[in-house]
C-alpha positions in Angstrom: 8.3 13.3 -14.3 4.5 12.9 -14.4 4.3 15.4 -11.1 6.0 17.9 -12.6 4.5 18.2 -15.9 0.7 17.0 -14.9 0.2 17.8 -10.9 2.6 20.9 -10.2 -1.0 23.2 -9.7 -2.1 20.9 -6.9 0.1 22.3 -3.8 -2.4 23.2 -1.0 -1.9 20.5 1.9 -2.9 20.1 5.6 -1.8 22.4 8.0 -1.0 20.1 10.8 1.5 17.3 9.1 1.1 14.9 12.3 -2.2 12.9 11.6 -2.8 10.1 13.9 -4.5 6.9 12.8 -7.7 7.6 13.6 -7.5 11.2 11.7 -6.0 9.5 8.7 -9.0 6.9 8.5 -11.7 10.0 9.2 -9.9 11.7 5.8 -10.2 8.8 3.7 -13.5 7.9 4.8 -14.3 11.0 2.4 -12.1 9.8 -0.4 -13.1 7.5 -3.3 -11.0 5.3 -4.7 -10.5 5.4 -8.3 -8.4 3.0 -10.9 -5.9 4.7 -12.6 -7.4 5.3 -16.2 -6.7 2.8 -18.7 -3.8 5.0 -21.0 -2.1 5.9 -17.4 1.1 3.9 -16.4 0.3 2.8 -12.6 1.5 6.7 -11.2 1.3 7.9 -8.1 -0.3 11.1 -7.5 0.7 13.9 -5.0 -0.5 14.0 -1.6 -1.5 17.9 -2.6 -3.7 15.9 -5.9 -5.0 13.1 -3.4 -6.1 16.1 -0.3 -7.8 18.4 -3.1 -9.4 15.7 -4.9 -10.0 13.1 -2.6 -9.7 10.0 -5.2 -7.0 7.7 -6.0 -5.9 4.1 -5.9 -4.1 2.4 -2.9 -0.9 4.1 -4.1 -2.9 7.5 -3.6 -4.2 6.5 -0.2 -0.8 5.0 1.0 1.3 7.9 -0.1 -0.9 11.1 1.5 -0.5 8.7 5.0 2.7 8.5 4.6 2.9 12.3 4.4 0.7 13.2 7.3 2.0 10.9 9.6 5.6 11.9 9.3 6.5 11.4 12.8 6.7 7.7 12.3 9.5 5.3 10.5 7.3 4.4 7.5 7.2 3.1 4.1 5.3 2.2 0.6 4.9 -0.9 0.6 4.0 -2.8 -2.5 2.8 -6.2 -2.6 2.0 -8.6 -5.5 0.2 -11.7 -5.5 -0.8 -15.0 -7.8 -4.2 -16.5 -7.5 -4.5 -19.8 -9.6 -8.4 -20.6 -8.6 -8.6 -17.1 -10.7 -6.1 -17.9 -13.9 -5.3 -14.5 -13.4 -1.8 -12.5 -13.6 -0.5 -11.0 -10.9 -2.3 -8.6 -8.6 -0.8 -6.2 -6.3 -1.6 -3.7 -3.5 0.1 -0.6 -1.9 0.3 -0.3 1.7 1.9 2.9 4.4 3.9 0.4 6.9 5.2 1.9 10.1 6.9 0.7 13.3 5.3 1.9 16.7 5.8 0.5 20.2 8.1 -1.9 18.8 5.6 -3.1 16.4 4.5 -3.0 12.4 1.6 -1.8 11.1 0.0 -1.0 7.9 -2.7 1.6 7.0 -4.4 2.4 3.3 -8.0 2.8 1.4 -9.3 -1.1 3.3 -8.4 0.5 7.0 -5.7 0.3 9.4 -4.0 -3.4 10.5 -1.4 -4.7 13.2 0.4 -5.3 15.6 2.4 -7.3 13.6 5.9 -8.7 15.2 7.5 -8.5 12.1 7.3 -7.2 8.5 6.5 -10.8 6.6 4.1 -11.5 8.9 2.8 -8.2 7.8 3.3 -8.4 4.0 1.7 -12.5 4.5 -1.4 -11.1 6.0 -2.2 -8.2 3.7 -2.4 -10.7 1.0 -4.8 -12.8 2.6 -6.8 -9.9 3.7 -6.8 -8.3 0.0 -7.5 -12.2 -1.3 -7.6 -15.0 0.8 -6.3 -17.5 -1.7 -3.8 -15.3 -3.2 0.3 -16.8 -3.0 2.4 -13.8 -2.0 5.2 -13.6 -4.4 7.0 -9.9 -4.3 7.2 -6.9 -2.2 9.2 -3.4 -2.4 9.9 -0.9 0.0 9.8 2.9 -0.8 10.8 6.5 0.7 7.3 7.7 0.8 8.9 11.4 1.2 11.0 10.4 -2.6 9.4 6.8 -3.9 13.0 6.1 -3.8 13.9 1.9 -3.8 14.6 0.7 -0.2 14.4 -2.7 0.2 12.7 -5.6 -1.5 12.6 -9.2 -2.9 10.5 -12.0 -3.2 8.8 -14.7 -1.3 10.8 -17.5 0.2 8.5 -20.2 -1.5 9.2 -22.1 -4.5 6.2 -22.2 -6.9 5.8 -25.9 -5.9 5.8 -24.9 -2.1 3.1 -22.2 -2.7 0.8 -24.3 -4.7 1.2 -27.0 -2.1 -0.3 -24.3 0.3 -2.7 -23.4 -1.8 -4.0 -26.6 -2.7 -4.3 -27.9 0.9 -6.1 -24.3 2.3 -9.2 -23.8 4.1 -11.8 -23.4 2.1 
């Protein structure tokens, strides 16, 4: 609903819809990232917005990669995380995951990551990557052509488990 009514004048896009890696890091080495302002609902922008603006959150990043590098099986991912050295709430991050030469990868606005053998390992290290203390708790998949639901569901871990992890980390 917020594309149609807000974003339905941004429609110029790339030409060539096949990006590899390395053109998809050149782009957003030109992009800023940007929090959503304060009265916004977390929204994800077009890729059209995100290519004429060239600022966005990780959703922003994740979601133009995920259009120009359509020949790949790929995904949003979005991850959220607890850190208790930081009394915060939870913190989250989105991600483009694909699978190439029988391997996972991710790419977004902090670079591009993997091989990974399989998705946890994946989701496992993007929270320790984003913050190293952080207890991985949730994780959704998305259609990155639709931001339809795909697959998701929470870390294995009891709360006990996680802060036994945490408590015994390096530090």
């Amino acid at each position: 609903m917020w594309r149609y009514l807000l974003e339905r004048a941004y429609i110029k896009l790339p030409n060539n819809k096949t990006w590899d890696e390395i053109k998809v890091l050149y782009f957003f080495n030109q992009c800023k990232w940007v929090k959503d302002p304060w009265y916004y609902i977390d929204v994800i922008s077009t890729p059209a917005k995100f290519y004429k603006t060239k600022t966005g959150d990780c959703d922003e990043f994740a979601c133009f990669a995920g259009y120009v590098m359509n020949d790949k099986v790929r995904y949003l991912l979005s991850v959220t995380w607890y850190n208790p050295d930081k009394g915060e709430t939870f913190k989250g991050h989105n991600i483009l995951v694909y699978f190439k030469n029988k391997s996972w990868y991710h790419i977004g606005n902090a670079g591009w990551f993997g091989p990974y053998k399989n998705q946890f390992d994946l989701m496992r290290n993007l929270v320790e990557h984003v913050d190293p203390n952080g207890i991985p708790c949730a994780y959704g998949w998305r259609n990155t052509a639709t931001l339809k639901y795909v697959a998701g569901g929470r870390f294995k871990k009891t709360r006990k488990e996680a802060l036994k992890r945490w408590a015994t980390r390096k530090k």
